[in-house]
N, C-alpha and C positions, 0 to 999 in steps of 0.2 A: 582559116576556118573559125578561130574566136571571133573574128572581128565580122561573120559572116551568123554564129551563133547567138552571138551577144544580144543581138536584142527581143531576143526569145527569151534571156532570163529574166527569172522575178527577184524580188528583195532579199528575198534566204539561201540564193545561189549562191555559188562560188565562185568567181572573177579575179582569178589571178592579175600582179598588175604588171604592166606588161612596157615597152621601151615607149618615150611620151609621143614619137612620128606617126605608133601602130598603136596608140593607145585611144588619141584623137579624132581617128576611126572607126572605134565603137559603136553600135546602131545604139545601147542603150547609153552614152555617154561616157567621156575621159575615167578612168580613175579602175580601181581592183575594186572589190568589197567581197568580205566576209572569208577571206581569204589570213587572215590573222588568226589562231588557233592557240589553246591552252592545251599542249602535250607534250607529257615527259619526253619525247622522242625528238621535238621543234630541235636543233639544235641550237647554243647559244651565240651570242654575237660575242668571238675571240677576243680575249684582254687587249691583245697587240693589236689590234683595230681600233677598239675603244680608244686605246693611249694616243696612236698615232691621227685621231679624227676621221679614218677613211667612214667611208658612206656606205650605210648598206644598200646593196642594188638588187633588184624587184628579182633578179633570176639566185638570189642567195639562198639558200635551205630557210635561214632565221628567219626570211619573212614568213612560216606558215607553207602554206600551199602555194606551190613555184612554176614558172614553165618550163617544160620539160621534164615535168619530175618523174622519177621511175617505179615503174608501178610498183613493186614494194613498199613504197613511201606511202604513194596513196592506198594502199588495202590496209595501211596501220593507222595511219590518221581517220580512215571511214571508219573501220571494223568492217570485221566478215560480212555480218549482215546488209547492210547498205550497201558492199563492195558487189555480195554476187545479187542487189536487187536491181542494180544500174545496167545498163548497157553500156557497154566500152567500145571503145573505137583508138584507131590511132592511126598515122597515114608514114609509108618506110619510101624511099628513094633508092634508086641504083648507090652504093655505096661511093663508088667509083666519081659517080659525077657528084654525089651530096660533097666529098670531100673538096672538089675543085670549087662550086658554090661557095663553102664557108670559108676557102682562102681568098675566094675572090673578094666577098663580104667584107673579113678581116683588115684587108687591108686595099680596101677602096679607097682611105683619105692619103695614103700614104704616095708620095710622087715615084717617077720610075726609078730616081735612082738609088731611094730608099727602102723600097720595097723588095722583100725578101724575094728569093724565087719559090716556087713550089717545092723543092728537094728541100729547102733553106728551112720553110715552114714545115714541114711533116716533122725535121729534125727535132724540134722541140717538144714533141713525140707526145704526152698526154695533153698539153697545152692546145696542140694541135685537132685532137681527135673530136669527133660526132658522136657522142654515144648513144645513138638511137636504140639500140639493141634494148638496153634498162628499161627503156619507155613502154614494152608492150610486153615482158618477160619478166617470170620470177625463174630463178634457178635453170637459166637457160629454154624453159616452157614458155608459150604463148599464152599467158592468160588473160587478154582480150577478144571479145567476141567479134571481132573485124579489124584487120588490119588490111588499110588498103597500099595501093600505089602509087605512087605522085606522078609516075608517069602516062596514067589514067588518071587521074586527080577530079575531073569534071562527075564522069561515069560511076568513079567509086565512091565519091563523096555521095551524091543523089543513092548508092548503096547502104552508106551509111547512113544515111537522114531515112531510108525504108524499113533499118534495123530499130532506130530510135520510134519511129509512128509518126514522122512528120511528112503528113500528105503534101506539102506544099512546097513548092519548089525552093531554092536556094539560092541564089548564084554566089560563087566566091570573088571577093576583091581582090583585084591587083594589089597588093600588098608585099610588103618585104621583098623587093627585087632590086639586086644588084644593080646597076645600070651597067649597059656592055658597053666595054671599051671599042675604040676604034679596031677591026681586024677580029672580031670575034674571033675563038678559036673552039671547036672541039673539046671535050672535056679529057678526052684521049690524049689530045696533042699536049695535052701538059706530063705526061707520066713519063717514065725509065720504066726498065725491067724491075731496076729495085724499089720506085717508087710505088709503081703498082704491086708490088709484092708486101707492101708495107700495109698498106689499107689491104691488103687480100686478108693478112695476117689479124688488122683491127679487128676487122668484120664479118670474120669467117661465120659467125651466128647467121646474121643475113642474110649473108653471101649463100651457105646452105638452105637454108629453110624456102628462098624465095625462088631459087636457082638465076638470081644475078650471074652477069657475064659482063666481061671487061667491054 
C-alpha cells in the first residue's frame, strides 16, 4: 500500500524508509524523506550498538517515524491535533495465517535442513510474534477510522482510498510475497493443538474484535 501511495506524496510528507527490494518500488522514487524527527520521545541509538558498529535498520524506533509503528507512537510525534485531523487507516490479516506468512518470510533463505520448523519458531516466543494489534490501538481501543482486511485487500483498500477523497482508482503492487515453495500447503496444515493455542493467546485482541476463526 506505500508503494501504491507513494507517489501521491509531496515534498513535506512522510516516507518512512523502508527495505531497499520494496523501496525501489516507490512511484515517487527509492529512499524515506522527512521521516527523521526532533522528539524527546525518538528513542536513542544504545551505547552497546554504538560500541559494537551494528547499523541502525529503517524498521528501528531511532530512525524517527518507523514501519509499523504503533499508533501511540504516532499520535505523540503528530500531536492531538494533526492526529484527529488526518484519516487513518490500516489493513489486519486472519492472525492464524499472518503468523505462518512471517515464518515463511523469516526464514526463506534458510535450507531445509536448517530451518526451524514452525513449533521451533513460535518457541522463541516474542522474537516470533506480529504485533499487528499496536498498529491500529491505544489501550486495547480501535483508534483508527478504518481498519480493513487483507483478505478483502482489493475491495477494502478502494474503501479506504473513499475515506481519504481519492476519486481515482489505485491498484496495489505485487509486492512483499514470499515465493511458495514446492507442495504449497495450507496455513492450517502448519499448526498443533498447542501451536495454535499459542497465536490464539498472542492475538486474542484480533482474534475478538474481528471474529477470526482458525
Amino acid at each position: 500500500m506505500e508503494i501504491a501511495l507513494s507517489g501521491l506524496l509531496g515534498p513535506d510528507d512522510i516516507l518512512t524508509p523502508a527495505r531497499e527490494d520494496l523501496d525501489v518500488m516507490r512511484k515517487g522514487g527509492p529512499g524515506g524523506h522527512n521521516y527523521r524527527l526532533d522528539h524527546p520521545d525518538v528513542p536513542r541509538i544504545p551505547l552497546w550498538r554504538k560500541i559494537l558498529g551494528r547499523p541502525e535498520r529503517y524498521y528501528h524506533p531511532t530512525v524517527g517515524y518507523f514501519e509499523h509503528m504503533p499508533a501511540w507512537r504516532v499520535r505523540l510525534y503528530l500531536g492531538e491535533e494533526i492526529w484527529n485531523s488526518y484519516y487513518k487507516f490500516s489493513f489486519e490479516r486472519n492472525p492464524w495465517d499472518r503468523q505462518v506468512s512471517y515464518y515463511r518470510y523469516k526464514t526463506r533463505d534458510l535450507s531445509r535442513a536448517s530451518r526451524p520448523s514452525f513449533a521451533q519458531f513460535l518457541a522463541k516466543g516474542k522474537r516470533a510474534q506480529v504485533p499487528n494489534w499496536e498498529i491500529y490501538t491505544i489501550n486495547n481501543e480501535v483508534v483508527l477510522d478504518f481498519v480493513g482486511r487483507y483478505e478483502n485487500i482489493d475491495d477494502e483498500f478502494q474503501k479506504a482510498l473513499d475515506g481519504i477523497g481519492l476519486a481515482e482508482k489505485i491498484s496495489l503492487p505485487k509486492a512483499n510475497i514470499t515465493p511458495t515453495r514446492s507442495n504449497p500447503r495450507s496455513y492450517q496444515d502448519y499448526y498443533t493443538d498447542e501451536t495454535r493455542a499459542i497465536v490464539a493467546k498472542w492475538s486474542a485482541g484480533e482474534i475478538k474484535h474481528f471474529g477470526y476463526e482458525f
